[in-house]
C-alpha positions, 0 to 999 in steps of 0.5 A: 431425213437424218443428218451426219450420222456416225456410219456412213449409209453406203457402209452400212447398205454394203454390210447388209448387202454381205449379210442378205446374200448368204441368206439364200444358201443358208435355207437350201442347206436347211432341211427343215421346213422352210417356214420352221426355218423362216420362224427361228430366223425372226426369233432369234433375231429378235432375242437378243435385242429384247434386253437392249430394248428394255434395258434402253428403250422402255420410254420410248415404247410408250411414246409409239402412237396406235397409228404408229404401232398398227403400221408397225404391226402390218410391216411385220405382217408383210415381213412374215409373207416376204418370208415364208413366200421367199423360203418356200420359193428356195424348195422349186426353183434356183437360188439364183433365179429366187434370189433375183426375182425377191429383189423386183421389190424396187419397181414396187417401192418407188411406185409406193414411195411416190403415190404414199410418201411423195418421195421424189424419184428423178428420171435418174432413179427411174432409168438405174430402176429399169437397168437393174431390173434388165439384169435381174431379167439377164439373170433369170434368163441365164438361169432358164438356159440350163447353166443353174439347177432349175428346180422341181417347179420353177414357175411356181418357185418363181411366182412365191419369189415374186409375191415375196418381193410385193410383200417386201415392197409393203415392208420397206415402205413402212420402215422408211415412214416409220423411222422417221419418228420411232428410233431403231430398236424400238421399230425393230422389235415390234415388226420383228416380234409381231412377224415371229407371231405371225410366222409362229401361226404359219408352222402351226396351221402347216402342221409342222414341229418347233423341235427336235431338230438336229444340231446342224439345223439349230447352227443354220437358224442361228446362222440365219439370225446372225448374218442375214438378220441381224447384219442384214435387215437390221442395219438395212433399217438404220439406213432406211432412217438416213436414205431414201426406201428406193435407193435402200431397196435397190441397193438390196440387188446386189444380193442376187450377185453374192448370192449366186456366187456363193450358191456357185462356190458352196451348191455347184450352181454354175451361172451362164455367162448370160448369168454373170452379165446380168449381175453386173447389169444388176449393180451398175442399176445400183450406182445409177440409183445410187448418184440419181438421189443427188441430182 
């Protein structure tokens, strides 16, 4: 694991954290097909780090080995899915149960952490785990009892929600083995290059167009390439080479708080006081977490 790096990890997870949570409310204001959506947010994520990566980084793409580059690949395959599931979710059912249910990806992270990557995960990890997730549960409940717009197919919604979260555990796991060798902007360009493909053949076999949109939609895919993005997944992806994938994924958390608070200020989503206990079950799973890697 990489020493004494100039940012410390916990600003940047905060920082990715900010970013993811406004991701959420970004595509319900969207009425563009939701993997239109998902598809401008990889591209022009991607766009502008493709000069750096020339520019900086041509040796290093030689260096990647196939094993490497296939791993590479089917982390941006499971980034693709995490996407157009997560998306189509926001359609059925409420942010805040959609955002909640995409963040169970951390039982299935330290579960394949410890079966694929022999991370040791302390009986600290595991109990911050099972707190974090009963708040994420809180939350949901909360959702259920009617304080939040359900949606026209919660079930359904719910389950896109919870696929996305299996296939986001497969993503992160794959960049906490993977950038223990490849260096940031390398890494990022193949997944993300290889998930813009893959998402690229998701709109084409929906049938749906890559243009004419109006200016409001091509502000919100830019929006979604900025924030959740570039300050979101790819900072997550520095710290990934500075902390271990479990405290990385449940750190993610505390977007489900941000974003249901924003879905609040912006949607007139208004959480249950059940709603908001969740939550803060949800972040003190965090920092349980968080100080369990030191022990």
């Amino acid at each position: 694991m990489s020493t004494d790096p100039r940012i410390p990890p916990a600003a940047a997870l905060a920082t990715a954290v900010v970013a993811v949570s406004a991701g959420a409310i970004l595509v319900r204001l969207s009425e563009a097909p939701s993997s239109v959506a998902a598809f401008y947010r990889v591209l022009f994520t991607t766009l502008p780090l493709l000069p750096v990566a020339i520019w900086r980084n041509r040796a290093e793409f030689a260096r990647i080995g196939r094993r490497d580059l296939a791993m590479a690949a089917l982390s941006g395959v499971a980034l693709a899915l995490h996407f157009a599931a997560w998306f189509e979710s926001l359609e059925w059912t409420s942010v805040a149960a959609s955002v909640t249910l995409v963040q169970a990806q951390p039982v299935f992270v330290a579960l394949g952490a410890w079966l694929l990557l022999r991370e040791r995960v302390t009986r600290r990890m595991v109990a911050g785990i099972a707190v974090a997730v009963a708040g994420m549960v809180a939350m949901s409940v909360g959702d259920l009892l009617g304080g939040v717009l359900v949606g026209p197919r919660p079930l359904y919604g719910n389950g896109l929600a919870l696929f996305g979260a299996v296939t986001a555990a497969g993503y992160v796991l794959a960049g906490r083995s993977l950038r223990q060798r490849v260096s940031l902007v390398p890494y990022v360009v193949v997944v993300y290059g290889v998930c813009t493909v893959t998402l690229l053949l998701v709109v084409l076999a929906e049938g749906h167009s890559l243009a004419g949109y109006p200016p409001r939609e091509w502000a919100l895919f830019a929006g979604l390439a900025l924030g959740p993005g570039l300050l979101g997944h790819t900072v997550l992806n520095w710290a990934l080479a500075h902390v271990e994938s479990s405290v990385a994924s449940v750190s993610l958390l505390g977007e489900p708080v941000g974003a249901t608070l924003l879905a609040f200020i912006l949607l007139a989503e208004a959480p249950t006081p059940v709603t908001l206990v969740g939550g803060g079950v949800v972040l003190a799973g965090i920092a349980l977490t968080s100080t369990g890697t030191t022990n």
